[in-house]
N, C-alpha and C positions, 0 to 999 in steps of 0.2 A: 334236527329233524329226525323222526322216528320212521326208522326204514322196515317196510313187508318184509316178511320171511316168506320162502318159496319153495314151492314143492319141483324136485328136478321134472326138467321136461321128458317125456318117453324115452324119446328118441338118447336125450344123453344117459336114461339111466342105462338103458339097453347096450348101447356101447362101453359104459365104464363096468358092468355086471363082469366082465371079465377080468381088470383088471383087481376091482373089489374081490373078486374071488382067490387071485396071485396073491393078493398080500392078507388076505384077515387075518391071516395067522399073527405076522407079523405088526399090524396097525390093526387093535379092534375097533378103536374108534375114526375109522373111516366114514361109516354111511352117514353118521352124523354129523362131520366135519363133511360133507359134501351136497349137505343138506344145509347146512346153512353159510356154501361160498356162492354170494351173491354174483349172478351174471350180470349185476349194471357197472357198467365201469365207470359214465358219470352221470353226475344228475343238472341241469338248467331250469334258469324259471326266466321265460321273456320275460321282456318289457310288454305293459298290456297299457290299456285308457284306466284313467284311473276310474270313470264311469263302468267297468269290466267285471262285475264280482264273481265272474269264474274261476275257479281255479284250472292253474298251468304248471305243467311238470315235462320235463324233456329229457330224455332219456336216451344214452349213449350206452347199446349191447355190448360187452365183451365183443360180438361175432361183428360189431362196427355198426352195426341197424339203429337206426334214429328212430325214435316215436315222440311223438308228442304225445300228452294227454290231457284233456279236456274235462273238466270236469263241472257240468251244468247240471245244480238240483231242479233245476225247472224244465231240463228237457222231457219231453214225451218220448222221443226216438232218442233210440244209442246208435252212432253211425264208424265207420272206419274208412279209411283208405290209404291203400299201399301206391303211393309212386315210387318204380322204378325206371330208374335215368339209363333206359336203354332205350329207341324207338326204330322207327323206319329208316334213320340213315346208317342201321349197324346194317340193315339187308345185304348177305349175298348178292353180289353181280346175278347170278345163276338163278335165285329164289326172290326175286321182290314181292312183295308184301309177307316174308316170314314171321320179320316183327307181329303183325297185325292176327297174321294166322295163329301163330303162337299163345295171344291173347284170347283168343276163341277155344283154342283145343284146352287149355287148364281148365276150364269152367265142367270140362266131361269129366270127372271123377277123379277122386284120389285113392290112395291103398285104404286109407281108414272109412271113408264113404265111396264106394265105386261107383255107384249106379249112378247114369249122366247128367241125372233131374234131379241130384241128393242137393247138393247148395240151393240149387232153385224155388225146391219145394219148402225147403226147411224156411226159406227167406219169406215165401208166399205166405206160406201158415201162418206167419208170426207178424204179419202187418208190413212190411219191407217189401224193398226193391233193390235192383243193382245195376249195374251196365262195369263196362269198361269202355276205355281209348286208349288207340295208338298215337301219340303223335311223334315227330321226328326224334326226338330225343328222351322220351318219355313215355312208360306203358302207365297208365292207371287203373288200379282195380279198384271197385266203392261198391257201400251198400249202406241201407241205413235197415233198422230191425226194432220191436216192440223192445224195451228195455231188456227185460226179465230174459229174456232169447239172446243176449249177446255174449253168453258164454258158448255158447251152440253155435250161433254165425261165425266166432273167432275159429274155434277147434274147427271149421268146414273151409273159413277164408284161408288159416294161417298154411293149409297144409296144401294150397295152389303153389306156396314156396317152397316145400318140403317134398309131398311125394305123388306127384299127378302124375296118372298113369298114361295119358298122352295116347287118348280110348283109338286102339287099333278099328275097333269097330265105327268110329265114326269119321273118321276121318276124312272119307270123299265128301260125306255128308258136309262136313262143317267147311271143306273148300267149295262145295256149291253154295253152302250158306254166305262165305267171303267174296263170291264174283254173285250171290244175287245183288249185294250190300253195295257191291260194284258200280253194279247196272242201276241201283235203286237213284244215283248221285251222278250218274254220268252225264247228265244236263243243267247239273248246278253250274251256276257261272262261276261261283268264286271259284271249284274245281278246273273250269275248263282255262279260268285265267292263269292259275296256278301251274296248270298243265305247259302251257304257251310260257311263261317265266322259267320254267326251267328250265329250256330249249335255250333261255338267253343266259342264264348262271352258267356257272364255272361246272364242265361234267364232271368234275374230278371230286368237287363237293359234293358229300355224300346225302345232304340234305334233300337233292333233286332227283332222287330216284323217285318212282311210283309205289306208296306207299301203301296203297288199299292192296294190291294182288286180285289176281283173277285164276280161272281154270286154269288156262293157259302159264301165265308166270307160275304157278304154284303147281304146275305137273311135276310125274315125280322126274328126278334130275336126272341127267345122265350120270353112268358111272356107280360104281359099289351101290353106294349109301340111297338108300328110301326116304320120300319126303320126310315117313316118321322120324329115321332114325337122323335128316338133318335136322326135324324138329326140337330133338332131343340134345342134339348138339349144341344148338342154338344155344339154348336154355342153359343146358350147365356153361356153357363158353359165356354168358354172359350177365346170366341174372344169381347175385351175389346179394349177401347181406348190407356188404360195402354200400349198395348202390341203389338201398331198397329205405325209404322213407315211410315211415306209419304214421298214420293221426287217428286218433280216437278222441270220439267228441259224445258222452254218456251223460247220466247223472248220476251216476257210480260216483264215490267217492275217489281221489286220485289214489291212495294203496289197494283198493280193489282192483282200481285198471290197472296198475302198476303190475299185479300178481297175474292177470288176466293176460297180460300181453307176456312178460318175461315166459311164460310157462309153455307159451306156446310160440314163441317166435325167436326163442334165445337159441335154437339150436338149428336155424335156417343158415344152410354153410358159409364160409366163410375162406374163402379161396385167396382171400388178400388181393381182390380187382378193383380200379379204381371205375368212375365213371367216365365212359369212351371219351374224349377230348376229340374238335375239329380244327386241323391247321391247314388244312386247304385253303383259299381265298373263295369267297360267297362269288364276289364276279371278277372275273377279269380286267382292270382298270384299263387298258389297253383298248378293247372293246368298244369304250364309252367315246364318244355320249352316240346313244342307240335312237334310232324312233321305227315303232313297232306300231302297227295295227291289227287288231284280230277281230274276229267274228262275234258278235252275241245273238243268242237264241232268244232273248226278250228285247221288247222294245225296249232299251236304253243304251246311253250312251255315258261315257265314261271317260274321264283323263286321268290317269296316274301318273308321278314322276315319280320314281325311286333310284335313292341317292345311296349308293353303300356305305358305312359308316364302321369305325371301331363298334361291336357291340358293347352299351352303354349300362347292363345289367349289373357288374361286381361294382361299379361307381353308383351307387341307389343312394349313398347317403349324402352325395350331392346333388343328385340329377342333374347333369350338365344339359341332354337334352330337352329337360321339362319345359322350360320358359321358351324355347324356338318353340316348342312344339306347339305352345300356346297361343303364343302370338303369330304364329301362321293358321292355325286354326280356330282364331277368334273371328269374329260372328257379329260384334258389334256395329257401331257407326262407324267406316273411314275402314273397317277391317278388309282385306282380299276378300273373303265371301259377296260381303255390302256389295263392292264397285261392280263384281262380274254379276250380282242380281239387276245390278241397279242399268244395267247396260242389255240386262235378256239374256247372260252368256249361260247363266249355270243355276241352281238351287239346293245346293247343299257343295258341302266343302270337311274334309277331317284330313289332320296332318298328326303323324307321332311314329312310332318307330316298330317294327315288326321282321317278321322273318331269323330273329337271330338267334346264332348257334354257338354262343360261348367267345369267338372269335370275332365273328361279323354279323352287322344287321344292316335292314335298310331301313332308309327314313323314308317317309312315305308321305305324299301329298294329293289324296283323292279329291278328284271337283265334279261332281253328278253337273250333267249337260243339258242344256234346252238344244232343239235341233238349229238354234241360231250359233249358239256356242259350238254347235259341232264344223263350223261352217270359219272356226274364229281361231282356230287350236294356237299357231303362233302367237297372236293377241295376246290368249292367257297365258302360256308362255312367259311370255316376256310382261307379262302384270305381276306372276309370279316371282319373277327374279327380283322384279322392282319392290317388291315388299319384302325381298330377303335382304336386299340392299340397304332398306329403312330399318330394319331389325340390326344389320352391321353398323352402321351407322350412328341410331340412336335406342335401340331395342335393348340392348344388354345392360340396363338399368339396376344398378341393387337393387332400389327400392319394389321394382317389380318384384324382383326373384324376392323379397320380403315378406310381400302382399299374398303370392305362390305359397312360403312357407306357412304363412297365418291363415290359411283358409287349410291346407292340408291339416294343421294340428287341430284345427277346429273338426278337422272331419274323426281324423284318429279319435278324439274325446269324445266325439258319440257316433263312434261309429255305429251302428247295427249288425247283428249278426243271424245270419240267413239260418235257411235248417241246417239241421246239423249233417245231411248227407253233403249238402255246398260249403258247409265250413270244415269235415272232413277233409275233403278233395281241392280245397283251396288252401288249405296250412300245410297237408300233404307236400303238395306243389311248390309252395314256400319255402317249407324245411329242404327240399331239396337246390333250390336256388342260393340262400340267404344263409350268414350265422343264425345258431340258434336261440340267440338273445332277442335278434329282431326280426323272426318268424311271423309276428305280429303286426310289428312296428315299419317294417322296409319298404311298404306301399307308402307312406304317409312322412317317412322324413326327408329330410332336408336342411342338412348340417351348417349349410352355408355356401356362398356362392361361388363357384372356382370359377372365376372369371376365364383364365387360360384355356382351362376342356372346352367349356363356351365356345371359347372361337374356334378351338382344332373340329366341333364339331358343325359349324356354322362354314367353315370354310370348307366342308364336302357339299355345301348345297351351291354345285356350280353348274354351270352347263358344259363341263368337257367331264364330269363327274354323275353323269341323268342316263337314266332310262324311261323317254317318256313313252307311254304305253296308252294306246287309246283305245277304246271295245266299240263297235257301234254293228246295227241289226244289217247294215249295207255292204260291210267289208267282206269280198271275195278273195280267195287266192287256191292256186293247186296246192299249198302247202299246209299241212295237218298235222297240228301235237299228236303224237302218237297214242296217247291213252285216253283221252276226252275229245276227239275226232273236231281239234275245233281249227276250223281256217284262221290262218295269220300268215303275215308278210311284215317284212323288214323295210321302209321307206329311206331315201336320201335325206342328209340332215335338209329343213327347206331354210326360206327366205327368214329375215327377222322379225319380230312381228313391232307391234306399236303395244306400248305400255299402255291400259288404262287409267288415267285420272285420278283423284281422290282418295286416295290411300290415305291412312291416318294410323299411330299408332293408338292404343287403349289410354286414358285418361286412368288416373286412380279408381278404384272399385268403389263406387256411394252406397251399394247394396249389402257390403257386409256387416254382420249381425254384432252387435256390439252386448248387447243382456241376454246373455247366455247361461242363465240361473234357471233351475229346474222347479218346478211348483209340486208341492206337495197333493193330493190328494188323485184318491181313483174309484173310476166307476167299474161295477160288473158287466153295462152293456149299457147300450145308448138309450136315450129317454128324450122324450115331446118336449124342446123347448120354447119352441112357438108353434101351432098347434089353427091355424082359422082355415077355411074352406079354401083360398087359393094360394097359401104357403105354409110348410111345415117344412119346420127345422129339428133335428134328431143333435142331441150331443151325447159325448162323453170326455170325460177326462180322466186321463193316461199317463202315468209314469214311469209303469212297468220296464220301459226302455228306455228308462235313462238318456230322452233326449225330447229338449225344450223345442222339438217341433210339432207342428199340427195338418192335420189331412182335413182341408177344405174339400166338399165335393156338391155342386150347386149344378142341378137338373132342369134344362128351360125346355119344358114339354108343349108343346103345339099344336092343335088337332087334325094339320094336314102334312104333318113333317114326314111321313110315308104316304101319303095318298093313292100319290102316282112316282112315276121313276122323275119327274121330270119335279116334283117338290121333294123325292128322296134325295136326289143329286144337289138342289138347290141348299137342303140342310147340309151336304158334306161340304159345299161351297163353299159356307158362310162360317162352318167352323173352322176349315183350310185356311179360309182365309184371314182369321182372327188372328191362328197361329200364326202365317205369315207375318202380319202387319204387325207384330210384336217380337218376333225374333231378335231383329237388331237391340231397342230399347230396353230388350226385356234379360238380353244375353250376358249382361255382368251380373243382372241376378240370380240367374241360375250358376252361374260362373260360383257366385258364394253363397248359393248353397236355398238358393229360392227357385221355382222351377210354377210353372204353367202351362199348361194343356188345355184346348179344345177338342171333343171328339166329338162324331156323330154318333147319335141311337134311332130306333124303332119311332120315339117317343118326341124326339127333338137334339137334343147336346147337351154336354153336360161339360160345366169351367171345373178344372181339376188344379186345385192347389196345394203345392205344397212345399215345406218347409220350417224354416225355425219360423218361431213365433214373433219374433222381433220382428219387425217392415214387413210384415205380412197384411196387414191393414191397406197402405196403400198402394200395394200390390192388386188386392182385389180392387182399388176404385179404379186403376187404371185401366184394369181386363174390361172392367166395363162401361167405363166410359169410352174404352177402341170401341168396342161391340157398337156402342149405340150413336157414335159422333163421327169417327174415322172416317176421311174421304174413301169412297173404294177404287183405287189405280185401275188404270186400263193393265196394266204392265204385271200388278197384284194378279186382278183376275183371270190374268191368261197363263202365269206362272203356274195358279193353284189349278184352272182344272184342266192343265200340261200334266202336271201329278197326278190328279188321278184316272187321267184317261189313260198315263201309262201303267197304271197298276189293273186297271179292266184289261187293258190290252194283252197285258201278260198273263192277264188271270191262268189261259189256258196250258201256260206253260209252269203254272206252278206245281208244288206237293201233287200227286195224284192222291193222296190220303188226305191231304186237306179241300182238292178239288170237292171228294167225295162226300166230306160233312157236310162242306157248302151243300153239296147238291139235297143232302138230306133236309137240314136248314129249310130251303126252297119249297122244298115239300110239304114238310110236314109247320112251318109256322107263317103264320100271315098278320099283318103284311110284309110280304119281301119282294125284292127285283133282283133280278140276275144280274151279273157284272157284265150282257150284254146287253141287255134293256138300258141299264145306266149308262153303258157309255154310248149309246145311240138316244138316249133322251140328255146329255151331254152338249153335245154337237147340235142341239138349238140351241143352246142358251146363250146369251150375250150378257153383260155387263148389267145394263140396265134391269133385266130381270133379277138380278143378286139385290141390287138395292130397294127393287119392288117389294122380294121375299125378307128381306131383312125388314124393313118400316110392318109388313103386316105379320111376320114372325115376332117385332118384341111387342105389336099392340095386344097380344090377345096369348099371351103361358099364363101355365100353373108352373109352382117353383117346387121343388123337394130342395132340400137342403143337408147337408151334415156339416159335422165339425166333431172330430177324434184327435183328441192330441195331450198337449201339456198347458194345455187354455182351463180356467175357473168358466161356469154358466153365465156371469155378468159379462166375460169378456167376447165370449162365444156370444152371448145376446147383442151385443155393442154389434160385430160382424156382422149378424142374419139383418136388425135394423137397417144397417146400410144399404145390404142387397135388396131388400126387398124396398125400402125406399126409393133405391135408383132403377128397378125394375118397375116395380107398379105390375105386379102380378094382377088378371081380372078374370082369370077363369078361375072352374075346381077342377078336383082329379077325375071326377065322372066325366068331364067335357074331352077328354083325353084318348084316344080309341086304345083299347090295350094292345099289346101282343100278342098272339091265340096261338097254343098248341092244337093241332091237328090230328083229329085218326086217320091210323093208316086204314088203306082200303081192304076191305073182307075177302077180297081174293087176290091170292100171292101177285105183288107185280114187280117188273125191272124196270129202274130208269139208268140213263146213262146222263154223264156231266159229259158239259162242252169241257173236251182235254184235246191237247194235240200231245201229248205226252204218249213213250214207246214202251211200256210199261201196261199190264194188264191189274185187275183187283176186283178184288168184291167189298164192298160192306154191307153186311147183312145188322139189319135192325129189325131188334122183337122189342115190340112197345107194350108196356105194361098197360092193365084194365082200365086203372082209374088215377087220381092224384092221389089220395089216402098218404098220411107219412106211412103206415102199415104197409101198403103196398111199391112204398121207394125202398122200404128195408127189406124188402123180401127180393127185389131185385137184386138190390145191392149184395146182398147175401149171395146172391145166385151167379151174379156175376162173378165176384170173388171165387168162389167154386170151380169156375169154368175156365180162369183166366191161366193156369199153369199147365193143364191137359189141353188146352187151345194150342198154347205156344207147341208145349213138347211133342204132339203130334205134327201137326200141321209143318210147323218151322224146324226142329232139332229130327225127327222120321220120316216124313215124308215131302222136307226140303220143298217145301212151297215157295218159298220167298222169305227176303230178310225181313221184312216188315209184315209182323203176325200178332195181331194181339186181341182181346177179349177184355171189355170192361164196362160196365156202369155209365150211361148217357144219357142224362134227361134233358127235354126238352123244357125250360122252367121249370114248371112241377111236375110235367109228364116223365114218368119211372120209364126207361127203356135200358136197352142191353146192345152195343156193338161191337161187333165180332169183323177183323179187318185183315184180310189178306191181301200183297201185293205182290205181286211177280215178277222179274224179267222175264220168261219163257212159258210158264204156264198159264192158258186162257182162263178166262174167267167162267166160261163152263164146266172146266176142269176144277177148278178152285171148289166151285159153288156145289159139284157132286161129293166133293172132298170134304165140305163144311156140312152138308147133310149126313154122309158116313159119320162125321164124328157127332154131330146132336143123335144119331140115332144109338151111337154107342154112350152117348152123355144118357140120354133117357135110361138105360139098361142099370145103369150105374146109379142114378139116380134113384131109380124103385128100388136099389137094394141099400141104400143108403141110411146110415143108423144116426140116432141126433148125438153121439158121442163125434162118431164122422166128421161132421158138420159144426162139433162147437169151436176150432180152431177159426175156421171162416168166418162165423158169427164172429168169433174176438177179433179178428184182423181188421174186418168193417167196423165196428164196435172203435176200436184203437186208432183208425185211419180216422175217421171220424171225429176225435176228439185232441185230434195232433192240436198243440197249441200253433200261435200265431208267432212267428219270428223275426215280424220286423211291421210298426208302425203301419205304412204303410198296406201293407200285406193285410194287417188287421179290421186297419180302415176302411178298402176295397170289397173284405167279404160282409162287414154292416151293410155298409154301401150297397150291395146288389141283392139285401133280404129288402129294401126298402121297393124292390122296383117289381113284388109279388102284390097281387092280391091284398092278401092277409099278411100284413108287416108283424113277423117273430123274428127275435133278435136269439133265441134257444132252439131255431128248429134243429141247428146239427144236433146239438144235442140232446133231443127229441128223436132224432129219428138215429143215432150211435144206442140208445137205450132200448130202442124197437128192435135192432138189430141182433139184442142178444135174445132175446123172443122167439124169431123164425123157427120155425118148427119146419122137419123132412117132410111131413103131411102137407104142409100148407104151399110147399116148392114143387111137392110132386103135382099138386092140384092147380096151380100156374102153369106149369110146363107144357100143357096140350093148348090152352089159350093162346101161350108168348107162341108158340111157330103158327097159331092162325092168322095172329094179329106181326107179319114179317112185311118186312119192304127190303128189296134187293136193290144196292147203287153199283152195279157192273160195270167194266171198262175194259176193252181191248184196243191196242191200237188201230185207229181209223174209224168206230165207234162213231154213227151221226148223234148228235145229241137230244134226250128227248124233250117234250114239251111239255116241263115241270108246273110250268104257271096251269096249263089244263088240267093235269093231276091235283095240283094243288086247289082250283078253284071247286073240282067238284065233291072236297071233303067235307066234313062236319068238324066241327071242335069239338075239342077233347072233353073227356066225363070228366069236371071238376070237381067227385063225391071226395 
């Protein structure tokens, strides 16, 4: 192999300039002999699919830094990311959340770019984004960036490892930013349960500390040293080359990245640290078996049992716990899920392994509750034991773990691979886990069966071995997790319960795919393959991804599937309940690798299919012969709208940023109903009305249809015949009432969302003039513009809240612009004078704005724009929703990525006085009455569709 030659990295020439100078006398040919000693000390190449025609290179720094390198000529984005295996459980006693803070202050400046916004801005220009995380054992930093810019993103990323200056200046700043970030999650429930779990762990395990930090934890500390200068400690004490993993995932050539990364990451220190090791014990085994109850803030109810175990991570190439995890978590006929639906106790059920930290993990067995099941807990209990029983018993089968390994290899061979910022930040993560051979490969193998770990790991699921944990909306107690303020109490072990009936283990798998042959040929974009007034079917065929599967998506549109709440609710009904009545039957084929969805739309639902192409045939005859024949249960119907009454019910405690879309949503498109309308036109509905709406919902749709995949037009034709055969479509699209975008009202207004949420916000939306693609690119232009002086004001100066952003949001085709701030402390009056000072300082800036300015913008929208598709599916989905406009164009992105480089400063400045006439404010303060969106909404006009 022909290996790069390398230019030395600064930093080392700058340190060897001295010694270069002791000896030239004596060795002239120094600088040259130290120009070409190579910093890789080794080189790897995983195991990839052999469907994979990326190139992979792995790289071992002299300084010990692993990188990978990725090398895809078809990427649009070049991405990176560093994990380092240091997290939340290195925190000081004294400093918790340091890990977390420490990831916030690097992003303020290095010696080579100081100013706070230099990474930020350079990523924004250039088409990119970035974030980071903390988790307990692991910091990650990522970004993805327009190709040609990813020598510019390395030189700004690499030197977060090198020389951040750890901005004196910002620092209270970015600890109000770490307790806004705080306050933003402190009503999540997985948080709050997390919180209560580690009240029951081992305190001595460093895992269980409080990981986010707040004002208060991150004051500065008593004694000498400054938060800064512990910051600073932190960091050299702990972030090492050793312990620092890179992925790069380009369309570079692999010796350009090769030269790309050594040159600027070969000289990140190297202190000879390993990554922190945990030998503590996770819980206490003494302790056990616990039963706990705590508080939830949403209506639900919840049972966990976690079981501590050896962590099962360096064993991947057997997976000892795969197959329990499976057969506790199967779904089928006779599985623990089937017997507690089939009894009213619960609707939904996942078992598999989490929490662990090198040493220990637990196994974990969630079962989501009906309020009869909350009323049963021993019951499942002891249904659950009974089917760990059946698994000792007779579950540890080869031929399963077989069946396990042949669907896994089938997945590794085609796999898909996401963008490239998710495939950065996932090999990242890998490489720090796994050898570097199977970086790749160590999700997907399965060597062969160790029957013995099998049982040492089967033989922790006992009950003197449980922590069973229940959450429900009714549990009181004086006692409170200390960081997420949530009530919980410790219960006596109780009575035993009664086993449920019916357990069965799985049958061999009839659903797996056996002609798994790729077909040649590809389309540029979908095309009319049947084409009459009440059905049309779109194809394409696809090989691009190297995988023999295809994306069904069939649209059963109806003309009163919105009418009212009470036929909106009935459409969520009847697609709820399709999925329901299919889970069991349907769950060995998504098991290998065939999967089905109902949802509900505007328009009616739409059957979502997907998978390999083999048994896909009668996969669709089944969905639709349930749809049209399936008795509907008393037991069905009360389960499905148990679900969705509890997800209205919660509405108001969800996201306050997503409360606030909806609320826009509400507003500005029709038809819609609020999630309190729905669940009050709910609560008449009975049984018999489902079957009513189903018999007059299948006599009278129009159909859309797709099919994108690895299917020829005769075999995609053979499909559309069927459906449309076993449908008997008799409307057209005209008979169909659309969905309307709405103008906002000519004079500024505030509406507030029903939130019970403690958290303030604003979203402010300016809607564009008209639909024009001319006028979506001149937003999108503008937004672009707006969106890095939004954040660095608002969020990084004047500490608004963690949640700040500015971006491009249309309504269909209506162009608008949303500008989103959220608070823990600052009202939404404050925000909303805050977000006026800066459009009055954006305008200023604007009129002097030159189209040199502005052409990074244009390229970035331009770029963004034209990002290709990274997975099948992914592809399918965006066909899929050009079909549900108007005017069906399968080129409008790129139609309007071409428009984008057009916008001219004149033509933004002359928008600019319009978008603030044309604004609608969605405000929130805690205690906020809600207002009354359907009268705003009713008295608009729809949108100019020039």
């Amino acid at each position: 192999m022909l290996r790069p030659t390398y230019s030395i990295p600064p930093r080392l020439k700058a340190r060897r300039a001295v010694l270069g100078l002791t000896i030239s006398l004596l060795w002239i040919a120094a600088p040259s002999a130290w120009a070409e000693e190579s910093p890789v000390a080794d080189v790897t190449i995983p195991k990839v699919s052999p469907f994979d025609d990326r190139d992979y290179r792995v790289l071992t720094l002299e300084n010990g830094l692993q990188a990978l390198l990725v090398s895809d000529p078809e990427a649009d984005k070049a991405a990176a990311s560093m994990n380092v295996r240091v997290g939340s459980a290195q925190d000081p006693d004294d400093l918790q959340g340091l890990a977390h803070f420490l990831e916030h202050m690097l992003f303020l400046g290095t010696e080579p770019y100081p100013q706070s916004d230099a990474y930020q801005q350079y990523i924004s220009d250039n088409a990119g984004s970035h974030n980071a995380f903390t988790a307990q054992q692991d910091t990650n930093y990522f970004f993805d960036i327009e190709p040609s810019a990813l020598p510019g993103a390395l030189d700004r990323f690499s030197e977060f490892f090198l020389s951040p200056l750890f901005n004196a200046d910002h620092l209270e700043s970015e600890r109000n930013i770490v307790h806004s970030e705080y306050m933003a999650r402190i009503r999540d429930e997985s948080r709050r349960e997390n919180d209560v779990l580690n009240q029951l762990l081992n305190p001595d395990n460093p895992t269980t500390g409080f990981a986010v930090g707040s004002r208060d934890t991150l004051a500065d500390p008593e004694g000498e040293a400054t938060l800064r200068e512990r910051v600073i400690e932190f960091y050299h004490r702990y972030y090492d080359a050793n312990v620092m993993n890179l992925a790069v995932v380009a369309p570079q050539p692999l010796d350009e990245l090769e030269a790309l990364v050594v040159e600027r990451f070969a000289d990140i220190p190297d202190h000879d640290l390993s990554a922190p090791t945990i030998d503590a014990p996770l819980i206490d085994p003494d302790t056990l078996p616990r039963y706990v109850e705590r508080q939830s803030l949403q209506d639900r109810r919840q049972l966990r049992f976690y079981f501590p175990i050896p962590d099962p991570t360096d064993e991947y190439r057997t997976k000892p716990t795969q197959l329990i995890a499976h057969l506790l978590g199967d779904e089928g006929d006779g599985s623990l899920l089937a017997v507690l639906r089939e009894a009213g106790l619960a609707d939904g059920l996942s078992a598999g392994v989490g929490r662990g930290d090198g040493n220990e993990a637990l196994f974990t067995v969630s079962i989501s509750l009906t309020p009869a099941g909350a009323e049963r807990l021993d019951d499942i209990e002891a249904t659950l034991f009974a089917a760990i029983e059946q698994i000792r018993a007779d579950g540890l089968a080869e031929w399963r773990y077989d069946e396990q390994k042949s669907l896994s290899e089938q997945a590794f061979r085609f796999q898909q691979h996401g963008a490239p910022q998710q495939e950065a930040t996932r090999l990242a993560m890998s490489l720090s886990r796994y050898p570097v051979e199977d970086v790749q490969y160590a999700a997907y193998r399965m060597d062969g069966m160790d029957s013995e770990r099998q049982q040492r790991y089967l033989d922790a699921l006992t009950q003197d071995n449980m922590l069973r944990f229940y959450s429900a909306p009714d549990v009181e107690s004086d006692t409170v997790s200390p960081w997420f303020n949530t009530q919980w109490k410790e219960q006596p072990p109780t009575a035993t319960g009664q086993a449920l009936s019916g357990l069965a283990l799985p049958e061999p798998n009839p659903f797996i795919a056996s002609d798994l042959t790729l077909q040649g040929g590809q389309d540029e974009q979908p095309t009319a393959l049947i084409e009459t007034p009440t059905f049309t079917t779109w194809h394409m065929q696809d090989s691009r991804f190297n995988t023999p599967s295809v994306e069904w998506r069939v649209s059963l549109q109806h003309p009163s599937a919105s009418y009212s709440a009470e036929e909106a609710v009935l459409t969520r009904l009847l697609a709820g309940w399709l999925n329901d009545s299919l889970n069991e039957p349907l769950y060995p084929a998504r098991i290998a690798g065939q999967s089905f969805s109902a949802y509900a739309h505007a328009r009616g639902m739409t059957l979502s299919f997907s998978g390999w192409r083999d048994g896909q045939t009668p996969l669709i005859e089944q969905a639709i012969e349930q749809l049209q024949q399936a008795d509907i249960s008393t037991g069905a119907f009360e389960r499905v709208r148990y679900q969705l009454q509890r997800e209205w019910r919660n509405a108001p405690q969800a996201s306050l940023t997503g409360q606030a879309s909806r609320a826009l949503g509400e507003a500005l498109l029709t038809p819609q109903w609020s999630t309190a309308e729905l669940l009050e036109a709910s609560q008449r509905l009975e049984k018999r009305h489902l079957e009513n709406f189903r018999q007059r919902f299948l006599d009278d749709l129009y159909i859309d249809a797709m099919a994108v995949g690895n299917l020829n037009a005769e075999q995609a034709q053979e499909q559309a015949n069927l459906i449309r055969g076993a449908l008997t479509p008799r409307l057209t699209r005209d008979d169909i009432p659309p969905l309307t975008p709405l103008e906002v009202s000519s004079e500024s207004e505030i509406l507030h969302p029903h939130s019970t949420r403690e958290e303030s916000l604003v979203l402010r939306y300016l809607q564009g003039r008209d639909t024009s693609v001319e006028e979506q690119a001149r937003l999108s232009v503008l937004a672009q513009w707006l969106d890095t002086p939004f954040y660095q004001q608002l969020r990084t100066e004047e500490q608004l809240g963690y949640i700040v952003n500015a971006g491009y949001s249309p309504m269909l085709e209506a162009p608008g612009i949303s500008l989103i701030v959220q608070s823990p402390d600052v009202d939404s009056s404050t925000i909303a004078e805050r977000m006026d000072a800066f459009m009055e300082a954006a305008e200023a800036r604007l009129n002097t704005l030159s189209n040199g300015e502005l052409a990074a913008h244009r390229q970035a929208v331009h770029d963004r724009l034209n990002q290709r598709d990274t997975s099948l599916p992914s592809m399918a989905n965006r066909y899929w929703q050009a079909t549900a406009l108007d005017e069906v164009r399968f080129d409008r992105r790129e139609q309007l990525a071409a428009l984008a480089l057009d916008v001219s400063v004149e033509e933004l400045q002359s928008l600019w006085p319009e978008l603030l006439s044309r604004q609608l404010d969605i405000r929130f303060n805690p205690g906020d009455s809600p207002s009354d969106i359907a009268t705003y909404r009713e008295a608009r006009t729809p949108f100019d569709t020039r």
